[in-house]
Residue, then its C-alpha position, 0 to 999 in steps of 0.5 A: x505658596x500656589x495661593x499666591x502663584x494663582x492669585x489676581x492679586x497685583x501686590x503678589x503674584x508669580x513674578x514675586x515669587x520668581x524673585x523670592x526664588x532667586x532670592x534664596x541663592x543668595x547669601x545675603x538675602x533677609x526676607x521680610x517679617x510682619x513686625x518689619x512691615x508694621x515698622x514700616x507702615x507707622x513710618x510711612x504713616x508718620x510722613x503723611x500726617x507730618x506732610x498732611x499737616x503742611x497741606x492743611x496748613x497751607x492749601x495749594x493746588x501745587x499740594x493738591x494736584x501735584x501730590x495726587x499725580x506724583x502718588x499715582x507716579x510713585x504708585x505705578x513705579x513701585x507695582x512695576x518695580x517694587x525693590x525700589x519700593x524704599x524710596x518710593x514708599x516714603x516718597x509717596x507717603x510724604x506727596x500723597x500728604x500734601x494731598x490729603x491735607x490740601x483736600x481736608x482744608x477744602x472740606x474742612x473750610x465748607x462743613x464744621x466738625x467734618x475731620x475729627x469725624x471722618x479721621x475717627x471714623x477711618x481709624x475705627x474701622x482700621x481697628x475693626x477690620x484688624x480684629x475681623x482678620x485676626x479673630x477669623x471672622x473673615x478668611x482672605x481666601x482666593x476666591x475672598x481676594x478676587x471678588x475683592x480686587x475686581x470690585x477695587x478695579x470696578x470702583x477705579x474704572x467709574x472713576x476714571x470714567x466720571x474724571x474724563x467725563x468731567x471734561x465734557x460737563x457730564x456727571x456719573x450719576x448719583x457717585x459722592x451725591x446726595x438721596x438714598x441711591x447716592x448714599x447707598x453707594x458711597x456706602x458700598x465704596x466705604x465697604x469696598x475699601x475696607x475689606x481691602x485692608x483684610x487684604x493688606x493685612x494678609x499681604x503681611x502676613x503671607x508676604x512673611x510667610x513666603x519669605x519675599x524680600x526686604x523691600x515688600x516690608x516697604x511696599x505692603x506698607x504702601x499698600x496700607x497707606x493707599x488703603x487708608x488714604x482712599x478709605x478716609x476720603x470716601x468718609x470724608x465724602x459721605x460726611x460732607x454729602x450728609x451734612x449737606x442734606 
């Protein structure tokens, strides 16, 4: 259990652990298993692509903005209290949706062929990092899950910065453009993201292992989704920007 306890990991930490410990005295407890999280996660998977497919159809900004600020909302509401993470999870998935399926019609709209590639290409990965996890290839150690997660804040910091930036007509330089260093980068995000999936799929894992609650089945699966959401745009990005040159 001190794998997790001394973790930076923001999904699991010590005050999960406080609460599975007190979870126990109770006689009423169910912890989560790895089946009822992957049950989960295709649920949640299920919401967005039908939200996604509304978005698609009929592009707003109303979609667009209001499905991106309302995940982030949803997003922070769950890390701070995760045993509402039945509700949030769904709602999440069926706003963040919206928003996927709003950007895709964008792209879809400037560059011919761009979704089946970007989505095959998500999912490939999905399926290669699934079997990277579990043939061992790579071990989610501590050390593994810290690089990882201060790698994820670095790329979220850059672009939080490009965003306030934006404001004042100044652009980060070479982030989601064109030439060898953009590209290069693009890459290094797509990487990032992937191995985050190394991570979700060993909060399953470990979250089962440990006995946590119920409703972690429905927070690690939005850990996946919001994996998946951002590994899918950053292909997309890359896709465009090489169509583009």
């Amino acid at each position: 259990m001190s794998r997790f306890s001394n973790s930076n990991n923001p999904l699991i930490g010590e005050k999960a652990l406080n609460k599975h410990t007190r979870g126990l005295e109770d006689t009423t407890y169910q912890p989560m298993t790895v089946s009822g999280a992957v049950d989960k996660s295709l649920i949640l998977g299920c919401i967005l692509l039908f939200t996604a497919i509304i978005g698609y159809s009929a592009p707003s900004n109303l979609f667009l903005f209001g499905g991106m600020i309302g995940g982030l909302v949803l997003v922070i509401i769950s890390v701070i209290k995760p045993q509402y993470s039945s509700i949030t999870a769904p709602a999440y998935a069926a706003l963040e949706g919206l928003f996927v399926g709003a950007v895709t019609a964008i792209y879809a709209q400037a560059f011919d062929g761009i979704i089946f590639q970007a989505v095959s290409l998500t999912i490939a990965v999905l399926f290669a990092m699934l079997f990277i996890y579990k043939s061992g290839m790579i071990k989610v150690t501590p050390q593994f899950r810290t690089g990882v997660i201060m790698a994820t804040f670095g790329i979220f910091a850059v672009y939080i910065l490009s965003f306030i930036l934006s404001f004042f007509g100044i652009n980060v330089p070479f982030l989601h453009e064109g030439g060898m260093i953009g590209i290069g980068i693009s890459l290094v995000i797509i990487g990032v993201a992937a191995l985050n999936l190394l991570l979700d799929f060993d909060n399953f894992d470990k979250g089962a292992e440990m006995g946590l609650p119920k409703y972690y089945e429905w927070f690690f699966g939005m850990g996946l989704m919001i994996t998946l959401v951002w590994l899918y745009l950053e292909i997309l990005r890359l896709l465009a920007v090489l169509q583009s040159d």
